[in-house]
TORLUMFI-373355 format. One record per residue (C-alpha): residue in one letter; residue number from 1; x, y, z. Coordinates in Angstrom, 1 decimal. Example, Ala and Ser with C-alpha at 12.3 -4.5 7.8 and 13.67 -1.06 7.14 Angstrom:
BEGIN
NODE   r     k       c1       c2       c3
NODE   A     1     12.3     -4.5      7.8
NODE   S     2     13.7     -1.1      7.1
end
This chain:
BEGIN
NODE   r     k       c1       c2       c3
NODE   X     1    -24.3    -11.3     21.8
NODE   X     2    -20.5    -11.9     21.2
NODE   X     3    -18.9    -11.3     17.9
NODE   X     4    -15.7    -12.0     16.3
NODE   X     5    -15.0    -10.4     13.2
NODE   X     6    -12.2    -10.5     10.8
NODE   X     7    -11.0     -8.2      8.1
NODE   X     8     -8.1     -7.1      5.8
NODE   X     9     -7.5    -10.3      4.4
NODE   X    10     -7.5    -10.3      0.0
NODE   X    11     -5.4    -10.4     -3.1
NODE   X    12     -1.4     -9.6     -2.6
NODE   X    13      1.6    -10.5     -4.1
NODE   X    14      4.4    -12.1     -3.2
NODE   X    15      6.7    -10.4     -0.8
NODE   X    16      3.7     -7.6     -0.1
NODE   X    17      2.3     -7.5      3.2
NODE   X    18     -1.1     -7.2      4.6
NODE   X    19     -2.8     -6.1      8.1
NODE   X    20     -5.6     -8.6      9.2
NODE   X    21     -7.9     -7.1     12.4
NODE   X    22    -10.1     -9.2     14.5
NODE   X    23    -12.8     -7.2     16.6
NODE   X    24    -14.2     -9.0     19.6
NODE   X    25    -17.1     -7.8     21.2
NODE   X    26    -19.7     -8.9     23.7
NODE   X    27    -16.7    -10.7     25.9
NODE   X    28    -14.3     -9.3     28.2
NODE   X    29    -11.6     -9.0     25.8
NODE   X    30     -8.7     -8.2     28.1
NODE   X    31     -9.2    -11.9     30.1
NODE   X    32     -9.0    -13.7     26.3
NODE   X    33     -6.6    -15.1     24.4
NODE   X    34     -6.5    -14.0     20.7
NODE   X    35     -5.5    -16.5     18.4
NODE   X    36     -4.9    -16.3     14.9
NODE   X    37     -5.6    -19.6     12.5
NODE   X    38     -5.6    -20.4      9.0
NODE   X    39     -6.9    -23.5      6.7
NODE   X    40     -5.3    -23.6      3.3
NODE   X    41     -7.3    -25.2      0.4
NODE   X    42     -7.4    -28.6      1.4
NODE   X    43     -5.7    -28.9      4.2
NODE   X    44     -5.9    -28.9      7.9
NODE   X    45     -6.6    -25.5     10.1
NODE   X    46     -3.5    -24.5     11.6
NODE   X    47     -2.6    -21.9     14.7
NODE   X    48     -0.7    -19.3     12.9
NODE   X    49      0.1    -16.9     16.3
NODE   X    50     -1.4    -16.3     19.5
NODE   X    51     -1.8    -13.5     22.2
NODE   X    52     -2.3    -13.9     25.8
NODE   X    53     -4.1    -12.1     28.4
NODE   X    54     -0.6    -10.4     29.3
NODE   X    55      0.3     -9.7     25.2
NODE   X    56      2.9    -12.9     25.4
NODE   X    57      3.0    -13.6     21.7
NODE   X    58      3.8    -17.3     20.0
NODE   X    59      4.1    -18.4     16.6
NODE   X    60      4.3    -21.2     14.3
NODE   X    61      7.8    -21.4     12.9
NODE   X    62      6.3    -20.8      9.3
NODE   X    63      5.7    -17.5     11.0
NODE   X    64      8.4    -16.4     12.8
NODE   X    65     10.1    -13.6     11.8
NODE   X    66      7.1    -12.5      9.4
NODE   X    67      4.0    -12.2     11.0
NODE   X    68      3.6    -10.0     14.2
NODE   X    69      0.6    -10.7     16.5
NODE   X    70     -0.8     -7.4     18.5
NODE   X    71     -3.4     -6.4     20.7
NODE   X    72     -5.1     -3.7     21.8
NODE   X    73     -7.5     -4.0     24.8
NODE   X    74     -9.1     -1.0     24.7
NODE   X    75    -10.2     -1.4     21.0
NODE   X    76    -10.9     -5.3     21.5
NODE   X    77     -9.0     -5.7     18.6
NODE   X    78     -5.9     -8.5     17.8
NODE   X    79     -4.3     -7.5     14.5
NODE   X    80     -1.6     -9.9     12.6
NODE   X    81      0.7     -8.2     10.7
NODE   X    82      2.3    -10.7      8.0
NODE   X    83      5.2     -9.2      5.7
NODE   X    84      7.3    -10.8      3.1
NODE   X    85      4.0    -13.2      2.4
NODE   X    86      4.4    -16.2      0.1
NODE   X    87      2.0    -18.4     -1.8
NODE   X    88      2.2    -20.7      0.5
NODE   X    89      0.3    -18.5      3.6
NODE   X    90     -2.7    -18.5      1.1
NODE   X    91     -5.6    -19.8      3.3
NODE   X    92     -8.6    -18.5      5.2
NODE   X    93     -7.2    -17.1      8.2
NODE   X    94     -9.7    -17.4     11.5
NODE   X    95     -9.3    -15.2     14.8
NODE   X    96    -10.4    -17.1     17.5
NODE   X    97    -11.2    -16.3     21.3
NODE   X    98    -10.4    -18.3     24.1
NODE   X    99    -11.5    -17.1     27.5
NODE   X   100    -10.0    -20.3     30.1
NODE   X   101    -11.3    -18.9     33.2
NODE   X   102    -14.8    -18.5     31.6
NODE   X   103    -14.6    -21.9     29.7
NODE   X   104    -15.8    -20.1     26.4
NODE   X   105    -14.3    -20.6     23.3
NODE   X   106    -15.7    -17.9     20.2
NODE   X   107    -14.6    -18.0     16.3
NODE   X   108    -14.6    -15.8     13.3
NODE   X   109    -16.5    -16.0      9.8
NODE   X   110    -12.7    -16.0      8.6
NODE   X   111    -11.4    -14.0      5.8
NODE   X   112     -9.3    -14.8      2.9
NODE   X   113     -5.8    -14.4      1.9
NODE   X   114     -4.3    -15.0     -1.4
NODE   X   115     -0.6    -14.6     -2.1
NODE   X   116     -0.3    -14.6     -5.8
NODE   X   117      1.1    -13.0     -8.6
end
C-alpha cells in the first residue's frame, strides 16, 4: 500500500521559516520525482519545487531564493525548506510522487501553512 505523508506545515510569522517532510512509502522512492504543491484559499494548486530522480531541483520564481527542495533516498523523505515566508505562501502545501517509468502518479493528504502575524 503506498503512502505519501506530509508534515511540519502550521502557524508562523512573517519572515520565520518552517521545515515541511513528505514520507513516501510503498514505492521505489529513489526512481520518483518529489514534487512539492500548494493551493491557496481560493485559488488554483500550484507546483511550488520539484526533485528528480538525480536530486536536480526547480522552482517557481515565487520561490526562488527561499524555499530549498531536498531529498533523502534512504529515508524516502523530500523535505522543503521555506525561509523568509510571507502571507502570501499561506496555502495547503501537497507532496506529490511521480514515478514516469512506472506511469504512477501518488499525492499527499496536504498540510497547512499559515504565514500570519
Amino acid at each position: 500500500q503506498v503512502q505519501v505523508v506530509e508534515s511540519g506545515g502550521g502557524l508562523v510569522q512573517p519572515g520565520g521559516s518552517l521545515r515541511l517532510s513528505c514520507a513516501a512509502s510503498g514505492i521505489m522512492f529513489g526512481f520518483y520525482v518529489m514534487n512539492w504543491y500548494r493551493q491557496p484559499p481560493g485559488q488554483q494548486r500550484e507546483l511550488v519545487a520539484n526533485i528528480t530522480e538525480f536530486s536536480r531541483a526547480n522552482y517557481a520564481d515565487s520561490a526562488k531564493g527561499r524555499f530549498t527542495i531536498s531529498r533523502d533516498n534512504a529515508k524516502n523523505t523530500v523535505y522543503l525548506q521555506m525561509n523568509s515566508l510571507k502571507p502570501e505562501d499561506t496555502a495547503v502545501y501537497y507532496c506529490n510522487a511521480v514515478g514516469r517509468q512506472f506511469g504512477r502518479d501518488y499525492w499527499g493528504q496536504g498540510t497547512q501553512v499559515t504565514v500570519s502575524s
